[in-house]
Backbone bond lengths (Angstrom), bond angles and torsions (degrees), N, CA, C in turn:
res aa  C-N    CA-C-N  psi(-1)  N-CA   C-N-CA  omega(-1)  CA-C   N-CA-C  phi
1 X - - - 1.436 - - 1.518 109.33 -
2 X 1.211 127.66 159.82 1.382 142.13 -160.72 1.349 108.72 -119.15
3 X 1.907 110.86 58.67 1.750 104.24 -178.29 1.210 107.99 88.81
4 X 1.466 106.82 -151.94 1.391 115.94 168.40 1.468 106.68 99.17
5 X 1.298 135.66 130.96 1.501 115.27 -174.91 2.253 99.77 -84.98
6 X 1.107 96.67 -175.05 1.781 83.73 170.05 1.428 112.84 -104.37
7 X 1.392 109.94 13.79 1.614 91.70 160.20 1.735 104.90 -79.82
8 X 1.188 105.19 -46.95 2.032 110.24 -176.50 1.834 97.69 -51.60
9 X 1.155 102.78 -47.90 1.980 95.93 173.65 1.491 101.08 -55.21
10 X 1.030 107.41 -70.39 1.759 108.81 -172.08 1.423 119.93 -24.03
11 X 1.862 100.91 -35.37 2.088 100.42 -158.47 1.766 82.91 -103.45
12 X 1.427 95.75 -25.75 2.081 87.90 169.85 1.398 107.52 -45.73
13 X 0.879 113.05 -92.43 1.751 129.98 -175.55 1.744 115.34 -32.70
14 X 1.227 92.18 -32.40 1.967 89.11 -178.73 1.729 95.36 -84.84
15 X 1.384 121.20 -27.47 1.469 113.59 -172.62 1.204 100.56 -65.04
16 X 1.906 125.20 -30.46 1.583 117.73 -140.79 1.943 72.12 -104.60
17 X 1.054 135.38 -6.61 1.033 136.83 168.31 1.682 118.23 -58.66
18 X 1.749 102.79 -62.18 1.631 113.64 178.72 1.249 89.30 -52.54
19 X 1.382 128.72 -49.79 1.586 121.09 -144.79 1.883 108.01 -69.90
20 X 0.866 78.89 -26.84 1.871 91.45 177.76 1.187 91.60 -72.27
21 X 1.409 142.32 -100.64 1.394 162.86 172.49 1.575 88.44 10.90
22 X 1.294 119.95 -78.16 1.846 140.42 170.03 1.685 102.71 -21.74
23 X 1.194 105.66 -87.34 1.655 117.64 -176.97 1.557 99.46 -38.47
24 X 1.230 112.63 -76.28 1.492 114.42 -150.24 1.751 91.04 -66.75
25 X 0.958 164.46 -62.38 1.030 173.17 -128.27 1.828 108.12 -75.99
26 X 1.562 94.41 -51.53 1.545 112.88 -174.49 2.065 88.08 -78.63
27 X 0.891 153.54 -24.15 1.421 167.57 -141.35 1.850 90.66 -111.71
28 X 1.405 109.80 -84.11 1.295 111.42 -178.58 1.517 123.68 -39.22
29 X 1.757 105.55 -56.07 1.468 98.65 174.44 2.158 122.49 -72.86
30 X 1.254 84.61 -17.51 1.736 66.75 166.59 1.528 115.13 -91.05
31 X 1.159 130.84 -24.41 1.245 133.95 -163.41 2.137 86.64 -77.34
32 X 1.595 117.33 -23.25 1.049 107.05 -177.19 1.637 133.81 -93.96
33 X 1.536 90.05 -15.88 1.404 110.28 132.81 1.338 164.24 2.95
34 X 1.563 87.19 -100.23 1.667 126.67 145.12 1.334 123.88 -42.42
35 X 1.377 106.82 -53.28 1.431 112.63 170.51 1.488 141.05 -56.26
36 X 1.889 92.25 -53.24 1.340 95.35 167.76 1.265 128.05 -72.72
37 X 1.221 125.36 -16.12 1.356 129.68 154.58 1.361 125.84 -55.24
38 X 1.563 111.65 -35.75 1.518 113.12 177.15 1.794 113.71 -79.28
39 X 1.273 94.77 -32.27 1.811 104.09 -178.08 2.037 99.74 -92.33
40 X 1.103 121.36 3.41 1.106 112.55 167.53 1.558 119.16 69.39
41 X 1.485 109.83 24.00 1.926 115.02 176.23 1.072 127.09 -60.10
42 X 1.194 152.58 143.65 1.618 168.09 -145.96 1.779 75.06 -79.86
43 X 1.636 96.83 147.47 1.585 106.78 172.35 1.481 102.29 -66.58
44 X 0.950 127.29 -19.59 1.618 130.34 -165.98 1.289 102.08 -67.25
45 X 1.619 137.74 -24.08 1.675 149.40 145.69 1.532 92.10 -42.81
46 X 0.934 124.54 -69.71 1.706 120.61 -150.88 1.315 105.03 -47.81
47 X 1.875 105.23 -60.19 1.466 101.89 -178.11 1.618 108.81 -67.27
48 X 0.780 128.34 -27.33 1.182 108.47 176.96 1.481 119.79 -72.19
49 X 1.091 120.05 -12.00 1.867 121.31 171.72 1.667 97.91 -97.35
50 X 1.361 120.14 -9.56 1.683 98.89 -179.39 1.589 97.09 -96.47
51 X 1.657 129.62 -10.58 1.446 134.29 -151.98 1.898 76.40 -91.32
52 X 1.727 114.17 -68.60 1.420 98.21 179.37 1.486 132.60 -63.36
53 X 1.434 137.04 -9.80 1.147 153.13 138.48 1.796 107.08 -27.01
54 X 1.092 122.54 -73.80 1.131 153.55 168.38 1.441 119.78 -32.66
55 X 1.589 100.69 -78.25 1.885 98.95 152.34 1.486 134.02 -41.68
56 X 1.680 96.49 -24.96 1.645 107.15 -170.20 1.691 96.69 -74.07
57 X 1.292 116.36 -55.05 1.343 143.22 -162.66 1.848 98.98 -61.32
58 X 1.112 115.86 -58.12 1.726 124.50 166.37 1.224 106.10 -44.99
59 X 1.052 133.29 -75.99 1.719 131.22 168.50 1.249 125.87 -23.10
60 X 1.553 112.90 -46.72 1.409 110.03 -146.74 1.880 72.09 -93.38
61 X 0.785 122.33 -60.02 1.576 126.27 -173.49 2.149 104.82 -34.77
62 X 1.236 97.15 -46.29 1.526 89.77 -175.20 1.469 130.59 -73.85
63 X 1.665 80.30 -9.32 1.870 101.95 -177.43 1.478 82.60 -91.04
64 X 0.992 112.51 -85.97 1.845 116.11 -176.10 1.446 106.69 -20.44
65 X 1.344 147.24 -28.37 1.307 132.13 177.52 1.297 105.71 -117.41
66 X 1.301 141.24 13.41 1.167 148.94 138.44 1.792 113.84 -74.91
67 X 1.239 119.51 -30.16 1.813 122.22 -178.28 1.849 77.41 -90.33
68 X 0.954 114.93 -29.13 1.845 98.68 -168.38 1.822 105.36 -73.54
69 X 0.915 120.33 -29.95 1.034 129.54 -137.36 1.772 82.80 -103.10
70 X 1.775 127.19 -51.04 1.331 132.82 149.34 1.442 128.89 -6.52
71 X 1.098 65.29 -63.15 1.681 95.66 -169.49 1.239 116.90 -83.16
72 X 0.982 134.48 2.17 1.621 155.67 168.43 1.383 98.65 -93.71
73 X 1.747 115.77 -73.55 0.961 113.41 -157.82 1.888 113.50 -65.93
74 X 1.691 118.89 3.91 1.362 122.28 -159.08 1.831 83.40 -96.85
75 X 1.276 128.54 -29.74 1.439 113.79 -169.56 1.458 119.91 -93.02
């Protein structure tokens, strides 16, 4: 790494954190989707993969404007 104090590592790593959380999340619920449509599951699957989709998506957003908000307040 090139410096950096470890608070800027610290809000690095939780960002590359949301960003994971984001990808895999947007990945999981369509791939879960797909599925239940192909295996034929009660819609009551769907909402329940868009309700955890959803929680995933709330999180990563509250961290994301909490590291935004950090990170503002560090300059």
């Amino acid at each position: 790494m090139s410096g950096g104090s470890d608070r800027e590592r610290s809000l690095a790593r939780q960002g590359r954190l949301v960003a994971a959380v984001i990808a895999v999340t947007a990945v999981l619920w369509l791939a879960a989707q797909w599925l239940g449509g192909k295996l034929g599951l009660p819609p009551r699957y769907a909402f329940l993969f868009d309700f955890a989709a959803l929680a995933a998506f709330l999180w990563a957003l509250i961290v994301g404007w909490r590291l935004w908000r950090q990170s503002r307040d560090d300059k």
